[in-house]
Each structure stands twice: as structure tokens, then as C-alpha cells.
RORO-996506 format. One line per 3 residues: number of its first residue (from 1); for each residue x, y, z of N, C-alpha, C. Coordinates in steps of 0.02 Angstrom, whole numbers. Layout:
N
NUM> X/Y/Z/X/Y/Z/X/Y/Z; ...
//
This chain:
100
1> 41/-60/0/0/0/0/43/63/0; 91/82/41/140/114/68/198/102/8; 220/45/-18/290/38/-51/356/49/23
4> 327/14/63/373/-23/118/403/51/125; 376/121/133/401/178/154/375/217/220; 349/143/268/334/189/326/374/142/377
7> 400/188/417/443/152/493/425/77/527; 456/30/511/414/-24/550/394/-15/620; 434/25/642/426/50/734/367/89/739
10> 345/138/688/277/175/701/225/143/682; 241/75/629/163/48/610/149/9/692; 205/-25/724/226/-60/780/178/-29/857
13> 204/43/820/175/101/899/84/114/885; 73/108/812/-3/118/797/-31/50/824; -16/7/793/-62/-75/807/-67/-74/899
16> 7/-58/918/3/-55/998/-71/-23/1030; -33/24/1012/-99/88/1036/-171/49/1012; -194/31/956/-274/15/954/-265/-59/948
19> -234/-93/1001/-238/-187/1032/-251/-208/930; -194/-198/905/-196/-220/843/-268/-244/810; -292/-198/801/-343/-186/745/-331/-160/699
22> -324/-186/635/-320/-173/568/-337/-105/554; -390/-114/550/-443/-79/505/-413/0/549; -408/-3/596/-421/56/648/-372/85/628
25> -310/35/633/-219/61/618/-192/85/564; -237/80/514/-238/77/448/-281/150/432; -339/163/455/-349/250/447/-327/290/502
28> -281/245/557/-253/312/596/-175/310/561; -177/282/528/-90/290/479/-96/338/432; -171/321/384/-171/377/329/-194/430/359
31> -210/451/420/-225/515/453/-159/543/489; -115/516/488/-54/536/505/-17/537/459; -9/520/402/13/515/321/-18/587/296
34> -73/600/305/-96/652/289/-70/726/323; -77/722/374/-33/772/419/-1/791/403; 61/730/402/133/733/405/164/801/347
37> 116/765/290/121/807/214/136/868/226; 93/906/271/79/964/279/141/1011/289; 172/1066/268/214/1078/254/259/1122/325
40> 212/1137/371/204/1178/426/215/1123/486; 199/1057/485/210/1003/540/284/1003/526; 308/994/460/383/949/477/431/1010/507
43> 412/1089/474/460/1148/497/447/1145/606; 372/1118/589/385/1132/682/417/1074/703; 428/1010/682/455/961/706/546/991/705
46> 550/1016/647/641/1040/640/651/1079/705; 617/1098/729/614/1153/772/623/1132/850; 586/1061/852/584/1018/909/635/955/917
49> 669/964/850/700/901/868/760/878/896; 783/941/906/847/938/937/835/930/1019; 761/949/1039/756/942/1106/737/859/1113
52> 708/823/1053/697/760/1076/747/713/1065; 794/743/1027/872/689/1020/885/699/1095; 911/742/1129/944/763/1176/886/714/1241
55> 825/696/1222/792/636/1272/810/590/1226; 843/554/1210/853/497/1173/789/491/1125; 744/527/1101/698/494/1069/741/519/991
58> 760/452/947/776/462/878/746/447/840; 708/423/842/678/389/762/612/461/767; 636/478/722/598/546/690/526/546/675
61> 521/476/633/449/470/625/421/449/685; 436/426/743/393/417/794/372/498/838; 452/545/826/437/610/846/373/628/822
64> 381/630/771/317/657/709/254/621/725; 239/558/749/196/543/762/156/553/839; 223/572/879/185/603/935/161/665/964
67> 190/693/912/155/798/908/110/773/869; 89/722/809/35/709/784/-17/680/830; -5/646/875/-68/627/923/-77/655/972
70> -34/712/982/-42/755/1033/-69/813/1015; -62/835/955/-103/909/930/-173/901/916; -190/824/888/-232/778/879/-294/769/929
73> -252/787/1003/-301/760/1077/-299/671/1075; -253/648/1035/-266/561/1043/-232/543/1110; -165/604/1148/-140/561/1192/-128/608/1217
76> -142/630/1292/-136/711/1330/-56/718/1366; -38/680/1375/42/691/1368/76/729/1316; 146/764/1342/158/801/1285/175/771/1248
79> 200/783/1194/235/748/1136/312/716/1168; 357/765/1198/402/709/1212/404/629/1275; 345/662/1310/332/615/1344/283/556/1318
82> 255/574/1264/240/514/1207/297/476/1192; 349/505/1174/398/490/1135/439/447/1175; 430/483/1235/477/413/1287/454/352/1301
85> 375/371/1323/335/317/1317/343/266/1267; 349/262/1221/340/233/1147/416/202/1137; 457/234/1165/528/212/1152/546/171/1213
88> 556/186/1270/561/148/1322/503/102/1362; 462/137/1389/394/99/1403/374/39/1385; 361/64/1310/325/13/1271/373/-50/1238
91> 445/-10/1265/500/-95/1222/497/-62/1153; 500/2/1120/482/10/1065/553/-28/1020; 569/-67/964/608/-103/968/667/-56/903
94> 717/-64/924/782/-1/884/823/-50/830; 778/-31/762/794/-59/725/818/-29/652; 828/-43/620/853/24/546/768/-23/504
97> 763/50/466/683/38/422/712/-10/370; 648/-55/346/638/-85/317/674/-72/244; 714/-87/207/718/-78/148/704/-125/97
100> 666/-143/80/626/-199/17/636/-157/-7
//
């Protein structure tokens, strides 16, 4: 669907979040696919990301996905405390993306 161009760790952090339901993970991806596009999310992410390297959170697209569920109202934590969550908490697992 994708052409194997989304993070295996954020499809990983979506299925988590809705007890792996398809259907569910699958329009909260293209609603974060959609976002993402937006030309004004990634300049505020540049903006943030040096504060979330400096918490260990690296994988970018999970950054991006947690100012996305946080601007969203999906998760009332801030975004970097999403981000820790998701990385440590959850076992999020540190791997290099998929390349098929």
C-alpha cells in the first residue's frame, strides 16, 4: 500500500496503541500520512527536534507521530513524553527501516 516507506517501529506504535486492529491502524496511519504532508508540521518538528534527540527519542517518524497525536487530543501527554513512552515503556524495538 505504502511501497514499504513507513517506519516499522511507528506501524509497531499504531497497532500497539489500538490492541492491533487493522482496520483502525490503517486509517489512523493515513491520518497521520496526511498530516505529516503538511508543510508547517515537519518545519515545527525541525524546530523540536533537537530537544527530543537530547531525550534519546531518535527515530523521527515516531517524533512526528507524537506531536501528531498530541495536537490531535489522541494522547494528553506532551509529545516528548509520548515519545519516551513509545521508546522505552512500550520496548519500542531499535531497529534500521525496512528496505525492500
Amino acid at each position: 500500500m505504502w511501497n514499504h516507506q513507513i517506519d516499522l517501529n511507528l506501524i509497531y506504535a499504531i497497532l500497539d496503541g489500538n490492541q492491533g486492529k487493522i482496520n483502525q491502524a490503517i486509517e489512523f496511519l493515513s491520518m497521520f500520512e496526511t498530516w505529516k504532508l503538511q508543510p508547517n508540521n515537519i518545519k515545527e518538528y525541525e524546530k523540536k527536534k533537537k530537544e527530543f534527540i537530547e531525550r534519546r527519542c531518535c527515530n523521527h517518524q515516531i517524533n512526528l507521530f507524537c506531536i501528531f497525536v498530541t495536537e490531535k487530543g489522541f494522547l494528553s501527554s506532551t509529545p516528548f513524553e509520548n515519545a519516551i513512552s513509545f521508546t522505552v515503556n512500550n520496548g519500542l524495538p531499535f531497529v534500521k527501516k525496512d528496505h525492500e
